[in-house]
C-alpha positions in Angstrom: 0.0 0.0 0.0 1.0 3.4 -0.8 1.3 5.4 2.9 1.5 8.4 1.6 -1.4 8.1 -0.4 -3.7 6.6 2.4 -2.6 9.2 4.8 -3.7 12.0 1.8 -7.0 9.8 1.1 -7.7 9.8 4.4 -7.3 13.1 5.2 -9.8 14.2 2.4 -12.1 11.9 3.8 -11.9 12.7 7.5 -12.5 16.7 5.9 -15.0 15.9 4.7 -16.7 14.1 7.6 -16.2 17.0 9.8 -19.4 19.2 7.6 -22.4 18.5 9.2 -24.1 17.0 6.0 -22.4 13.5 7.0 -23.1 13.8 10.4 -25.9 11.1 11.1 -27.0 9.8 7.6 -24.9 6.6 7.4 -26.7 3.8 6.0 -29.4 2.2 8.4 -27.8 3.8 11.3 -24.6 1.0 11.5 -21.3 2.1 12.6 -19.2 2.4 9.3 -16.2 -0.4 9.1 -13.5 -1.4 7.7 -11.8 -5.4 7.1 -8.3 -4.7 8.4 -7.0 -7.5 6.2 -6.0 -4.6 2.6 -3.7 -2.6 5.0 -2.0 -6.2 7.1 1.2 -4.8 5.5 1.0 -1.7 7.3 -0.2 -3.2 10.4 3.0 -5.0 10.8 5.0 -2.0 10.4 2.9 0.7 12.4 0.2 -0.9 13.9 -1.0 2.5 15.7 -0.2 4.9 12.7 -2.7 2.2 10.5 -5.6 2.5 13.1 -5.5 5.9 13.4 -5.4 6.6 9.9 -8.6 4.6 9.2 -10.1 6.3 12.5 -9.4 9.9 10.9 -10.6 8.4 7.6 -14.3 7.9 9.2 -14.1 4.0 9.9 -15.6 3.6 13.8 -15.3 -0.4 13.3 -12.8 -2.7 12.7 -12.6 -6.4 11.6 -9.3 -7.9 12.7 -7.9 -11.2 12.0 -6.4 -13.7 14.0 -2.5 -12.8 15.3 -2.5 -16.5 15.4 -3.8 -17.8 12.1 -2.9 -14.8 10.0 0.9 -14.7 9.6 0.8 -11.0 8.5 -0.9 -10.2 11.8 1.5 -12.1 13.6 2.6 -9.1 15.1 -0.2 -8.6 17.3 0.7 -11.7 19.3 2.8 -9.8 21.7 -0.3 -8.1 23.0 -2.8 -9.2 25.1 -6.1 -9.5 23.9 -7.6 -7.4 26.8 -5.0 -4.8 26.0 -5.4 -4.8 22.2 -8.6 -4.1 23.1 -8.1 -1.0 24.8 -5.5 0.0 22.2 -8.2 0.3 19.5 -10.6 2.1 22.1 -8.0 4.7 23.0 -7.9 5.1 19.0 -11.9 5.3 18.6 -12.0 2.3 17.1 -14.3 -0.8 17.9 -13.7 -4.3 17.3 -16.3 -7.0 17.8 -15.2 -9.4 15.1 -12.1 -11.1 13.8 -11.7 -13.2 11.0 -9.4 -17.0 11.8 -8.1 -20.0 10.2 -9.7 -23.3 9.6 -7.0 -24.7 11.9 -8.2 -22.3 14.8 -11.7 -23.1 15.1 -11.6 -26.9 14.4 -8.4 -28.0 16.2 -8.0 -25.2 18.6 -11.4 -24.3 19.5 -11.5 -23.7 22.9 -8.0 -21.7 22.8 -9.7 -19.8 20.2 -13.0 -18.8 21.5 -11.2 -17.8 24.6 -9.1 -15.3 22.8 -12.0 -14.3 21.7 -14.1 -13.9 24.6 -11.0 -12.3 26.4 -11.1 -9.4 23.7 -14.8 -8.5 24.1 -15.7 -10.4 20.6 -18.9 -11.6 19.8 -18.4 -12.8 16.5 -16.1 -14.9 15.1 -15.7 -15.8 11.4 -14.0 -18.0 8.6 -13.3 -16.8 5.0 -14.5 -20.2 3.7 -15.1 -23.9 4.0 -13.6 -26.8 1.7 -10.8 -25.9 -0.9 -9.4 -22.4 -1.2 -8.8 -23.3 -4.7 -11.6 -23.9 -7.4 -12.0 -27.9 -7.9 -15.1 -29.2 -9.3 -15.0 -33.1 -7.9 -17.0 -32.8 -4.8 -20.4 -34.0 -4.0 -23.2 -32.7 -1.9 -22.4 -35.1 0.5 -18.8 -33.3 0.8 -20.2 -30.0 1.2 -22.1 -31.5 4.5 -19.2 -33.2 5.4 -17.2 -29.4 5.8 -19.8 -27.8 7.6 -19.3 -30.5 10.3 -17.1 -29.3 11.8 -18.1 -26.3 11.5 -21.5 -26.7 13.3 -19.4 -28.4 16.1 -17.3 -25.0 16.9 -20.2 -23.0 16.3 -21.8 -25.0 19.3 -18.8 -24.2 21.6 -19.0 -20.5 20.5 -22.3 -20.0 20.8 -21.8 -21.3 24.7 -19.6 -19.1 25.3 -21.9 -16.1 23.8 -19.9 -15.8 20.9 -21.6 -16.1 16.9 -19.6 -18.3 14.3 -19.5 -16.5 11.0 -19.5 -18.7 7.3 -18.2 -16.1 5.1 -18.5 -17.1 1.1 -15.2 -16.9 -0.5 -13.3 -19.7 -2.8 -15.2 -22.8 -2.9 -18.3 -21.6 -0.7 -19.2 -19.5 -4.0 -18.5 -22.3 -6.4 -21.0 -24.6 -8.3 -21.7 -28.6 -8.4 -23.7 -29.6 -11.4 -24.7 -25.9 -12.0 -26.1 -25.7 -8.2 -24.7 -23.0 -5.7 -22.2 -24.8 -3.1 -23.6 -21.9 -1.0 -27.1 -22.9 -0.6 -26.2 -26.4 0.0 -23.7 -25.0 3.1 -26.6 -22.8 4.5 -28.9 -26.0 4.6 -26.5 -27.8 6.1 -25.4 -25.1 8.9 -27.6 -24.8 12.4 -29.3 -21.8 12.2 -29.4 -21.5 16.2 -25.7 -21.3 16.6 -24.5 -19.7 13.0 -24.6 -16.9 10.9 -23.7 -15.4 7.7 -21.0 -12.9 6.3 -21.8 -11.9 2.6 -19.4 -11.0 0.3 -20.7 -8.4 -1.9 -18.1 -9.2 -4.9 -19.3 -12.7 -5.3 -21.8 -11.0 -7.2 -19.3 -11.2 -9.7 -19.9 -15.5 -9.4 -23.6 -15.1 -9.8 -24.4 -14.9 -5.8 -26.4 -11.2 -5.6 -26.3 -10.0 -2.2 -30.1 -8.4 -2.6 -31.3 -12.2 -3.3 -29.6 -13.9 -1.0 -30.8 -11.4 1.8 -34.5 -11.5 0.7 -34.1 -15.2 -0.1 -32.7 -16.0 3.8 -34.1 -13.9 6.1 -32.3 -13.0 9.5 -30.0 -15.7 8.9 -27.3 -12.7 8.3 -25.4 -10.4 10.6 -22.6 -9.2 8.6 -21.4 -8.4 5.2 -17.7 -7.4 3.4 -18.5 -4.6 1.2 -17.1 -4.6 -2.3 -17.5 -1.9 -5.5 -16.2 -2.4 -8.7 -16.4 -1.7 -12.7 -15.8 -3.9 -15.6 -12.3 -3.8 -17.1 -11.0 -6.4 -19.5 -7.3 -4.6 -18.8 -7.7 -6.7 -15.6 -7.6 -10.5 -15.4 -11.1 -10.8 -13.4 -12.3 -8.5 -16.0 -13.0 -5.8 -12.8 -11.4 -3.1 -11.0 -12.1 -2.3 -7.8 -13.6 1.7 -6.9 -14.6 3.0 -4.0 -18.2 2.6 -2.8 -20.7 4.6 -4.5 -18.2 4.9 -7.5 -18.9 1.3 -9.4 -21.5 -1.0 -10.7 -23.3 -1.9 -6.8 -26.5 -0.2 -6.4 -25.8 0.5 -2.1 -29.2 1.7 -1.4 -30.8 -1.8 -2.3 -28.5 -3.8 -1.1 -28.7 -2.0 2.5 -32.4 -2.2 2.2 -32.0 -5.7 1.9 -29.4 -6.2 4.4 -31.6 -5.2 7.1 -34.7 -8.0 5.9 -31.1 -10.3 5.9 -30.5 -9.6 9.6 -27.4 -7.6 8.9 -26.2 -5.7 11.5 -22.6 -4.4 10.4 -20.2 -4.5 7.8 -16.8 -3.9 6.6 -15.1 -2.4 3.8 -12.9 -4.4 2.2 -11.2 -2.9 -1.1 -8.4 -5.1 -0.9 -6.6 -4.2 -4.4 -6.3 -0.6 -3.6 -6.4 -0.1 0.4 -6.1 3.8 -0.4 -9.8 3.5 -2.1 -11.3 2.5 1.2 -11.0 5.7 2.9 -12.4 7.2 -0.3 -15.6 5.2 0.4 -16.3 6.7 3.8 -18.1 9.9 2.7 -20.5 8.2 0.6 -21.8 5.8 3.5 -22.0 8.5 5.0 -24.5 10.8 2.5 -26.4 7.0 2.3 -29.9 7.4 3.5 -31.7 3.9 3.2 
């Protein structure tokens, strides 16, 4: 990421925050957040200068992920999770939800949730279930096989008061014999102990976050926000913007989002971490 950028991004941003015509009119009322996984780099080499930059930027919420499952966020380790915690506070920044690996929840659960539970967390989520990369020999019966485990952490987390997260990256938003892995995986999950995080640039796979909200109601409480236009310069054939700026019509995926149960969500413009503080003003000027 380009510091010098970001810091002159975010400076705009936080300007602009300071009028009183973005005062109270971000979208549904949600604190505005931001996935801290686009600006890991910077994390590991000014932790504090990062957070404060995406405080003055506008972002009030953060999603972290794991110091122990994350390599890049190995630097956290040293601090305890109580006093990481009061880190981000000091900086006016929240924190309820962290992103960890599969190794975390399904071999280390009880370490995990405990982390967790010592931070103040109440949600705890997984980027995806089954293969990272795209293979197209599983059956139905393997995508019930990996929410097993799955179900079983979310049982010890929701114990401990603490909501397990299926977030629908890499195989969660593939296909078996033209059927959506991702309904098969929400059938499968126990809808008294989990939740869902939707990705907004699966879209780009044919998942549209308006449908799935209206098709599963309240079984969602978060969502990674994504914008983007199409550019066959790029390999994907898109390019991320900031939000407001591409192809995502925000007011009716928000209006959605709150028949889905939503009830935050994260920017996460991981191509260009400089974009994200760009996106603040127009969450804020967002009336749904």
């Amino acid at each position: 990421m380009n510091r010098r950028e970001f810091l002159t991004t975010g400076a705009a941003a936080a300007a602009l925050l300071s009028s009183k015509q973005f005062a109270f009119a971000d979208p549904l009322g949600l604190p505005i957040g931001c996935q801290t996984y686009p600006v890991r780099k910077s994390i590991g080499s000014d932790f504090a200068g990062t957070m404060k930059q995406l405080h003055a930027a506008g972002f009030t919420q953060i999603e972290l992920c794991s110091p122990y499952g994350y390599e890049e966020f190995s630097s956290l380790q040293k601090y305890k999770p109580q006093e990481l915690r009061r880190m981000l506070e000091d900086w006016g920044l929240g924190c309820i939800s962290a992103h960890w690996g599969a190794d975390e929840l399904f071999q280390k659960a009880d370490q995990s949730i405990a982390y967790a539970k010592d931070f103040g967390m109440t949600q705890m989520a997984i980027a995806a279930l089954g293969p990272w990369a795209p293979r197209t020999t599983e059956s139905p019966d393997d995508v019930k096989r990996m929410v097993e485990p799955f179900n079983a952490f979310a049982e010890k987390a929701h114990a401990a008061g603490i909501v397990a997260l299926l977030h629908n990256e890499a195989f969660v938003s593939e296909h078996i014999d033209g059927k959506p892995v991702y309904d098969m995986m929400i059938a499968a999950l126990n809808p008294a102990t989990t939740k869902l995080q939707f990705q907004v640039s699966t879209a780009q796979q044919g998942y549209d976050a308006v449908t799935y909200f209206n098709k599963y109601p309240g079984r969602f409480l978060s969502m990674h926000c994504q914008d983007w236009v199409k550019d066959s310069s790029t390999k994907s054939g898109f390019r991320q913007v900031p939000i407001g700026k591409g192809v995502v019509d925000w007011k009716s995926v928000f209006a959605a989002a709150k028949t889905g149960g939503v009830k935050n969500y994260f920017v996460e413009l991981e191509e260009d971490p400089s974009l994200m503080p760009a996106s603040v003003p127009y969450l804020k000027s967002l009336s749904v």
